[in-house]
N, C-alpha and C positions, 0 to 999 in steps of 0.2 A: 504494500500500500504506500503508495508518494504522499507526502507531502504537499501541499497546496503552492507552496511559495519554494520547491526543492529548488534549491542552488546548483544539483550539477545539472539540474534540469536547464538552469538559466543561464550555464556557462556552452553549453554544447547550442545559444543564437549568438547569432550575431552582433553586435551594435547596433548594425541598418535595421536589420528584422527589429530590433528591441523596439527603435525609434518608431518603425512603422504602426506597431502593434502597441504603443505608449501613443502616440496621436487618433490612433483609430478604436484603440478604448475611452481614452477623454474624450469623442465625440461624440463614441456611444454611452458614455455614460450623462454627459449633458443632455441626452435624448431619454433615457433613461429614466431621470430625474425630473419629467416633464411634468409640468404642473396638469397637465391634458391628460398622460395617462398614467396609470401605477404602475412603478417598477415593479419586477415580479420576482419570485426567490432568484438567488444564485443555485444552482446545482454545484455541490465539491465535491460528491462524488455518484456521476450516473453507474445504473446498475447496466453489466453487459447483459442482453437479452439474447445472444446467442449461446451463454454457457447456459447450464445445469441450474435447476434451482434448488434441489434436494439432493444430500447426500447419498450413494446409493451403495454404501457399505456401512457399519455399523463404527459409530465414533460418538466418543462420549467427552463432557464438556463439564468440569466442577467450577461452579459461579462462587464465591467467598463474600457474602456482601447482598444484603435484601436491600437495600435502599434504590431508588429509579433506574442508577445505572447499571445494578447488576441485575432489577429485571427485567430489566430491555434488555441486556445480550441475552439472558436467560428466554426472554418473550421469542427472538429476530430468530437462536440459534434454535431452539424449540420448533418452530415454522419450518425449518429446513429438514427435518430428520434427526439431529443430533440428540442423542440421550443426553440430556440436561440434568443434573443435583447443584439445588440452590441450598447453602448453610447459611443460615442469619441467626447471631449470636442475640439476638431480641427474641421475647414474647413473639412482638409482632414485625412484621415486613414493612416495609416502607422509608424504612430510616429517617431525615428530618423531613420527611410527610405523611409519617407513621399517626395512627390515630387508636385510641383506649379505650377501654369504660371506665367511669368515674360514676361515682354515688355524687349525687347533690341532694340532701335530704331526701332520703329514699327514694329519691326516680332517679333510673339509670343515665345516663345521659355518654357521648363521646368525646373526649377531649383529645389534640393533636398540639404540634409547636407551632403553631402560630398559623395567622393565616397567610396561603399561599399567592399571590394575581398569577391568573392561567394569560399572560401577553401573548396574541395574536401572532408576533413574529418567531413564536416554539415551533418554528414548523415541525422538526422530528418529532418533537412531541403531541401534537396535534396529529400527526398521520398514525403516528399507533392506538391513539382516541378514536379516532374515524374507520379501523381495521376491527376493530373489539367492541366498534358501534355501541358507546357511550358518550356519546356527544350532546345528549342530553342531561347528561349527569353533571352540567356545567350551566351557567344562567350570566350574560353579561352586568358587569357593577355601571354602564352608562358613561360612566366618566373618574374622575378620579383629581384627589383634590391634593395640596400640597399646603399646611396651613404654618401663620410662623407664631411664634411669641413674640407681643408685643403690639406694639402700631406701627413699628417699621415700614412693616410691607402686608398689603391685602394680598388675602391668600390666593395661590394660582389655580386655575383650572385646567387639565388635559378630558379635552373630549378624542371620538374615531376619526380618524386622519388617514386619505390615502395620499399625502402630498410628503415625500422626502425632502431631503435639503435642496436646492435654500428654504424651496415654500414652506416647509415647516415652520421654520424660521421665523417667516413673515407673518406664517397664523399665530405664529405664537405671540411674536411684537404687537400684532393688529391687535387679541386678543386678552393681553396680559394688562392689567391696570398698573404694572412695577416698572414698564417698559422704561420710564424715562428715571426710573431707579439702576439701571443695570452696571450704565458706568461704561460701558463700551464704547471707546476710542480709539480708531483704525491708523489715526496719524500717529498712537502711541507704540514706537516699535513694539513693548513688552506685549501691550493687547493683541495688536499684530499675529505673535508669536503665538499669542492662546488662539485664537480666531485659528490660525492654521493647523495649530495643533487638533485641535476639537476638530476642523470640519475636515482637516488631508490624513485621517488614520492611515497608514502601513505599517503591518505587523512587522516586516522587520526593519524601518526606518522608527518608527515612533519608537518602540523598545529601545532600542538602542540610542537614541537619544534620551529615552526616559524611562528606563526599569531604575536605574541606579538610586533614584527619588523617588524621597516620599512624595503625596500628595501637599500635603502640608508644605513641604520646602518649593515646591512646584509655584505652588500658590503666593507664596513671600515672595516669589521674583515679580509678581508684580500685576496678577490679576485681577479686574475690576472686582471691588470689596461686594458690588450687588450682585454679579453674578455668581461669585461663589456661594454669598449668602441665601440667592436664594433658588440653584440648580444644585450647584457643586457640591456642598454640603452634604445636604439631604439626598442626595443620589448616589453621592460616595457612601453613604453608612449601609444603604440600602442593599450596597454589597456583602453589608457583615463585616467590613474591615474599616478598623478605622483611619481617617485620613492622614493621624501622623505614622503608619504602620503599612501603609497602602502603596505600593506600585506607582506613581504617575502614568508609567506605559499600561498599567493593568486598567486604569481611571481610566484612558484613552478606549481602551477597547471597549469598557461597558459602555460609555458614552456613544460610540459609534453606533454598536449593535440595539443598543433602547431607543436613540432617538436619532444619531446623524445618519446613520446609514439605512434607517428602518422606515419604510413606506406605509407600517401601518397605524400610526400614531401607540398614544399610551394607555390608552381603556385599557379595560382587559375584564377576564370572567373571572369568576370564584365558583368552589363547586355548591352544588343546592344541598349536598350530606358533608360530613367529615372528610379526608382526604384518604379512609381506608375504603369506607362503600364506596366513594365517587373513582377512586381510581386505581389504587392499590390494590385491593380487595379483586377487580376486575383484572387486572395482568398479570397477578398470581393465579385466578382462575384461567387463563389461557395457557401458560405455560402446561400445567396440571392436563387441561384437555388434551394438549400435545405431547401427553405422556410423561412432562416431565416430573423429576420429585423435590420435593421442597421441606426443609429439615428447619423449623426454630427452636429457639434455646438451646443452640449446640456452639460450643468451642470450640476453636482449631488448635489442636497440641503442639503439633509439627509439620510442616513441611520440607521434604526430603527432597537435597536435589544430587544428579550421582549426571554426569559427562553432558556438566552446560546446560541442564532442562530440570524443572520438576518430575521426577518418580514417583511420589506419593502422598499422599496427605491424611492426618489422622485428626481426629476429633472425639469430643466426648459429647456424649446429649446429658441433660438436665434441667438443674437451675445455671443462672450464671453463674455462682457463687462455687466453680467447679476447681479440681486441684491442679489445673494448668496455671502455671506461672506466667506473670504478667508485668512490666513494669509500670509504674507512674513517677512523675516530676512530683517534688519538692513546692507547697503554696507556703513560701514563706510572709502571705500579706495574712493570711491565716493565723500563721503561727506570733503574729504581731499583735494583734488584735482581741486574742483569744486568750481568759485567764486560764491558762490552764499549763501542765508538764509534758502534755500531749506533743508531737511534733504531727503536722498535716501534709498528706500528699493528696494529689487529684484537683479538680475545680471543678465549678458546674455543678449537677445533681451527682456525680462520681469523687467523692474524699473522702479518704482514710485517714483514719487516728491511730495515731503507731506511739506505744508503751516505748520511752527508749529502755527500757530497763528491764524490759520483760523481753522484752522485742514479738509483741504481741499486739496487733492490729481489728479493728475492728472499721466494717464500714459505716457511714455514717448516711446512707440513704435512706430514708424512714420506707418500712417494709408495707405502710397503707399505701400513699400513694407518688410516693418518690422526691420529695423535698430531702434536701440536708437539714439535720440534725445540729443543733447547737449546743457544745458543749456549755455547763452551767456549771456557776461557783462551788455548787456544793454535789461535784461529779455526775449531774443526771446530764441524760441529753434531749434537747425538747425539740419539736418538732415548729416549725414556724407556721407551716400552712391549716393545718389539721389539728396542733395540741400531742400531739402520741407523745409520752414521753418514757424512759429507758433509763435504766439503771446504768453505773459505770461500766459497768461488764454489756451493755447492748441488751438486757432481759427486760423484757415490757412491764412497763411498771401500767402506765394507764394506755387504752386506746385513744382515738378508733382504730390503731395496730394490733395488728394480732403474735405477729410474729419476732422473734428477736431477729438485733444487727447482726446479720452473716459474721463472722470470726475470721481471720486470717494473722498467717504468722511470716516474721520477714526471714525471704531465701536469700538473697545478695544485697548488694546497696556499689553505685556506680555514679560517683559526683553527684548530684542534687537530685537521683533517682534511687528509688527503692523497689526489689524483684519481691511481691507478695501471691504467697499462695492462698488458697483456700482449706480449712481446718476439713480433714474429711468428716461427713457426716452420712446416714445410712442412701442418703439420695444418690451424691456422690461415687460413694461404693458401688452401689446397684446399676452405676451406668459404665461399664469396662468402657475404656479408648477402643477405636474402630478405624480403621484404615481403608482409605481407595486410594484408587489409580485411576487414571485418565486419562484422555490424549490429550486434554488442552484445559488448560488452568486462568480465570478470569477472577482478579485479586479487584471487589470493588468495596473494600469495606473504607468508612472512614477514615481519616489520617491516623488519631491515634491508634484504629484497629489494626493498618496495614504495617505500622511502624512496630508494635508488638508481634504479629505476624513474624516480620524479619530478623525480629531481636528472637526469636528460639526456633530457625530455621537451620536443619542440620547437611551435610554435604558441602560442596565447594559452589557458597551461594557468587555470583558476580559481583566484584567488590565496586565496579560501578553501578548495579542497580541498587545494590542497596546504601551505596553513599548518597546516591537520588533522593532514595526513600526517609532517610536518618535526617537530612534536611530540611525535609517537609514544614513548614510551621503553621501550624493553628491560630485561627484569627483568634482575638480577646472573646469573651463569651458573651453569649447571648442569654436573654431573661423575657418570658411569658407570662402575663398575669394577667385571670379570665376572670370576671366579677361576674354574679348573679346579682340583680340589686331588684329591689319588689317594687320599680315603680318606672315607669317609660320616661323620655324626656324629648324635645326639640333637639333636632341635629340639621341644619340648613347643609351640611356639606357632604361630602362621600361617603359613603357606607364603608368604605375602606379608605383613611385618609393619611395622610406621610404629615408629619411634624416636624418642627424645627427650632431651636432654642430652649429646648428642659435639659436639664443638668443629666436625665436618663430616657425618657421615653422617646422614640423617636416615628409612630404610629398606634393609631387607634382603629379597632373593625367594631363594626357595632353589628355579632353575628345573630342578635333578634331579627333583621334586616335580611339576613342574605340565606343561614341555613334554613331548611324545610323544619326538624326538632327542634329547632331555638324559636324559632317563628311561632310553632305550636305552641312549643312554653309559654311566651311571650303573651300570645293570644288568651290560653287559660291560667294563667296569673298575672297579667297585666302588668310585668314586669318588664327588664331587659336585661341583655347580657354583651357586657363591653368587654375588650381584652385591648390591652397596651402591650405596645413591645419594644425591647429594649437591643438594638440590632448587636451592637458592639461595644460595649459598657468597660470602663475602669475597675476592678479588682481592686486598687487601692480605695477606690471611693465611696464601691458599694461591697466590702469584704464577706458580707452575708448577707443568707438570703432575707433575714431579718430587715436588714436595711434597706434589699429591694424593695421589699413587701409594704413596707412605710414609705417610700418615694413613689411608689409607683399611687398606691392610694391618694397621696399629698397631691400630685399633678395631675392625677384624672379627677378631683376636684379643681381643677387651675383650669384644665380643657373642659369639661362642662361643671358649670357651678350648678345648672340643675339638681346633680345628684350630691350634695353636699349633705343634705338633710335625709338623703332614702337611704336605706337599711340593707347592709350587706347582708344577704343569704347563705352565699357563699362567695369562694374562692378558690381561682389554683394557680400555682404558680409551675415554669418550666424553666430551669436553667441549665444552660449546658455550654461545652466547651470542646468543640468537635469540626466548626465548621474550616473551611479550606482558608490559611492565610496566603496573601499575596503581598508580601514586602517586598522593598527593595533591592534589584539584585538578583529574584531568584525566578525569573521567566528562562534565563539562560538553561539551568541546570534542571528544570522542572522538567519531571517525567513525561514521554508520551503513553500514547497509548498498547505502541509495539515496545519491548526489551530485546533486550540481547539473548535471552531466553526464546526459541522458536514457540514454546507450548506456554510462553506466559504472558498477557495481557494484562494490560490497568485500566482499572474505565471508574470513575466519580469525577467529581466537582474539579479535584484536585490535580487532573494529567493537563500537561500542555496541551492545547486543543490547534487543531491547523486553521482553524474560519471562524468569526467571531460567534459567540454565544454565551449565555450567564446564567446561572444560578439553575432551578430546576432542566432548562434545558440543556444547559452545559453537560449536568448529568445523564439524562437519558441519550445525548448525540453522541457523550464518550465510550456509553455503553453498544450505542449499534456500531461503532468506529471498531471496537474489540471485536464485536460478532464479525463486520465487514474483514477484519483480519484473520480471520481465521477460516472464515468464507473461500479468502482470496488463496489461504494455500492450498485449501481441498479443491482448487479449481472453478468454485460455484458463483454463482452471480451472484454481486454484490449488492446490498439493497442502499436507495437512491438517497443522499441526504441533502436539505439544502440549508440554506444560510441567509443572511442578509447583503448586502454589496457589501464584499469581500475587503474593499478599501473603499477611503472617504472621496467622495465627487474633487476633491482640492489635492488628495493625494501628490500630483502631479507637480505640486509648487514646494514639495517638500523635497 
């Protein structure tokens, strides 16, 4: 499989030919961009309709990893013939658009991280909706709003757009009331500079003038203070990273793909259920029809590799809380914070409390419904969302928990990292390790799942893929907080709206509004149900989840004062610390989707992708990029993927 932008591809033209074919794309791409008609996808990779589309001998394919990307190879390589086995180390599949049952005063109800926007330009994603024919299981949000703190700036509106750049542009200025706020100055070289940057993307010219910066340092050279304030910002978080921590060439790419380069404007749908019946739930039931099998709550022990390839792979089924070893980092904003002798490893709803003196660990995920655990002055540990609280030892002193904190004891310790196992208990036991074999191995778990993966990988693993993988870094974490409250309110703006200037929230979905069971709720209690989200929060600011929990309360009185005076029913909260970081410096060395490995693939958020795309689609395109590779060595037709214009209409001045 080539590459989009292959270099020795572009060294075997000419100069002339370059030139010809750089004047006769800039014309077609001014044409293209026609305010008259919609550019239409880019194809990056059509399928050959002369090969094969089923394999016609027997080959079988282990996926590591339930979250979008590994059920899309799972979904693409199922379709073809291949004997597929998906392990997802979760309850449930999905990964971050996984969804649960949660008790809210005795009615069941589903709770997920956060809400999703299904945008218009997911093409890959949207054509495996339209194959599995649940295209109704989605309902468009209209429009989509951008609101800020303060009187600064009136808040922006994004309605359906099939006008790319510039026209976008111009609807936007026509449209915007902040227009004459933005600050943009064309005789100002510095703006100049942004204006090019923003509107001429090339993956490998933009990078390389700009992976090495932050966003934030980007910014201090000299961009108009309104358009950062009121695009940049809040479109940078919306990635999950935050802007001093973020990419500038990484900034470039979303920027292209959401709004420079993308002809369908910024609505977008949400689904009318949770994100497990609306879509998970559905492409796990396909794979299955196609024969394949799908294994949760299981762990991966080992991965065996014996002359340059994966041999093997072993796992255990249970609970999570199984005897495979596993590393985590060192939270020392935790261990600051916290009275206690305890030292902390993990973040998110994932930390441990390690005895230095016992060398005896216990985790601190409350076993009702997944909040961390707060250690207390007088050794109990209480639960923030729900009240459970637990003895020093993790034994349930009060619910609504039922079960004690899992137990574990420390195996090694490696700089600011600790190897912990799980204490055996009769679960554990009962499930011996189990081993397969395969022809071809698709590694799509999370970053810190895949970096664990690699740290107890035995055989002569490739000391470049896995210096790729050891790399990797995790954006700062994310925070969900769902309120039930007994009483409706006024909302003049989006059903799903982006914020900007609180100290943590940086979005509000008001899901009375948009789910079909919240709606019902809503209707037979006259209530509503709002959730805040916190895309890429400070660890130093907000060291627990205690403090979430009070910030996030604090400012959803600040965004509607309506509910100041209505009465929480309930609450939940999501934090985690998983998602894909893109810092500075690290587009060079970031994984593709092929290795050096013939039978190993990588496919989530987190692989270098060849065309631009983000966040849930980024996922599912890396995952059919893996199937397409594996397609392509067994001979078979590859299936078609497309993209948005590959570069920016200005490219060409850069």
């Amino acid at each position: 499989m080539k590459s989009l932008f292959d270099s020795s591809f572009q060294r075997q033209i000419s100069r002339r030919t370059l030139l010809k074919l750089a004047s006769v794309g800039t014309f077609g791409g001014f044409v293209g961009y026609s305010r008259f008609s919609k550019p239409q996808p880019s194809v990056f990779q059509p399928g050959i309709l002369s090969l094969p589309y089923h394999v016609n001998k027997p080959k079988s394919v282990i996926v590591v990893g339930g979250g979008l990307a590994g059920l899309a190879a799972a979904y693409e390589l199922g379709k073809r013939g291949f004997q597929v086995t998906l392990l997802e180390r979760s309850p449930q599949l999905g990964g971050k658009v996984a969804s649960w049952q949660i008790n809210v005063n005795g009615e069941s109800m589903m709770m997920e991280h956060g809400f999703h926007g299904f945008f218009p330009q997911y093409y890959n994603l949207w054509s495996v909706i339209e194959e599995i024919k649940i295209r109704d299981n989605f309902k468009s949000l209209n429009y989509y709003s951008v609101v800020y703190k303060g009187d600064r700036y009136q808040p922006e509106v994004f309605r359906p757009s099939h006008s790319a750049f510039p026209w976008n542009i111009v609807d936007l200025a026509v449209s915007s009331t902040n227009r004459l706020r933005w600050g943009l100055n064309l005789t100002s070289p510095q703006h100049w500079q942004v204006f090019r940057e923003i509107t001429g993307f090339n993956p490998a010219h933009s990078y390389a003038r700009l992976d090495d910066m932050s966003v934030t340092e980007w910014v201090n050279k000299g961009i108009p203070r309104g358009l950062y304030d009121l695009y940049f910002l809040p479109f940078a978080k919306s990635s999950l990273n935050s802007p001093d921590v973020l990419s500038a060439g990484e900034l470039m790419q979303f920027f292209h793909f959401y709004f420079f380069g993308n002809p369908e404007g910024l609505a977008f749908n949400g689904t009318r259920q949770d994100m497990g019946r609306s879509l998970v739930d559905p492409i796990a039931q396909s794979i299955v029809n196609q024969g394949g099998k799908i294994l949760t709550e299981v762990s991966v022990s080992n991965i065996h590799w014996n002359d340059g390839k994966i041999e093997s792979l072993t796992y255990q089924k249970g609970s999570e809380a199984t005897t495979i070893p596993f590393w985590v980092k060192a939270n020392p904003v935790l261990d600051a914070v916290t009275p206690s002798k305890l030292a902390f490893y993990g973040a998110g709803d994932r930390v441990y409390a390690v005895n230095p003196t016992t060398q005896a660990a216990i985790s601190l995920t409350c076993t009702h419904q997944g909040c961390t655990v707060h250690p207390q002055d007088n050794g109990e540990f209480h639960c923030p969302c729900h009240g459970a609280v637990f003895d020093q030892n993790g034994k349930v002193v009060s619910g609504p928990a039922q079960r004690d904190l899992p137990q574990f004891k420390v195996m090694g310790k490696a700089e600011d990292t600790l190897q912990l196992v799980a204490v055996e208990t009769a679960v554990t036991q009962s499930n011996p390790p189990e081993t397969l074999q395969a022809d071809y191995y698709v590694i799509a778990a999370d970053i810190p799942g895949v970096q664990n993966l690699f740290a107890g990988m035995t055989g002569e693993v490739p000391a470049q893929v896995k210096q790729q993988v050891k790399q990797l870094a995790v954006a700062d974490p994310f925070a969900v907080c769902r309120f039930w409250f007994d009483r409706d309110f006024p909302w003049e703006q989006s059903w799903f709206t982006s914020l900007s200037g609180y100290r943590l929230t940086d979005s509000i979905t008001l899901y009375h509004r948009i789910q079909d069971d919240y709606i019902a709720w809503a209707e037979k209690t006259g209530g509503s149900v709002v959730e805040l989200h916190a895309y890429c929060y400070k660890e130093k600011e907000f060291p627990t989840q205690a403090a979430l929990l009070s910030t996030f309360e604090q400012e959803l009185h600040e965004i509607v004062p309506d509910l100041k005076d209505a009465t929480i029913l309930h609450r939940e909260l999501v934090n985690q610390k998983n998602f894909a970081g893109f810092p500075p410096g690290s587009y060079r060395d970031r994984p593709s989707t092929e290795t050096l490995a013939a039978n190993l693939l990588f496919a989530g958020d987190w692989v270098k992708m060849p065309f631009p795309c983000g966040l849930m689609e980024r996922a599912v395109s890396s995952g059919l990029l893996a199937s397409n590779a594996i397609l392509e060595q067994e001979g078979l037709q590859g299936r078609t993927l497309l993209t948005v214009k590959p570069k920016g209409m200005l490219s060409f001045l850069a």
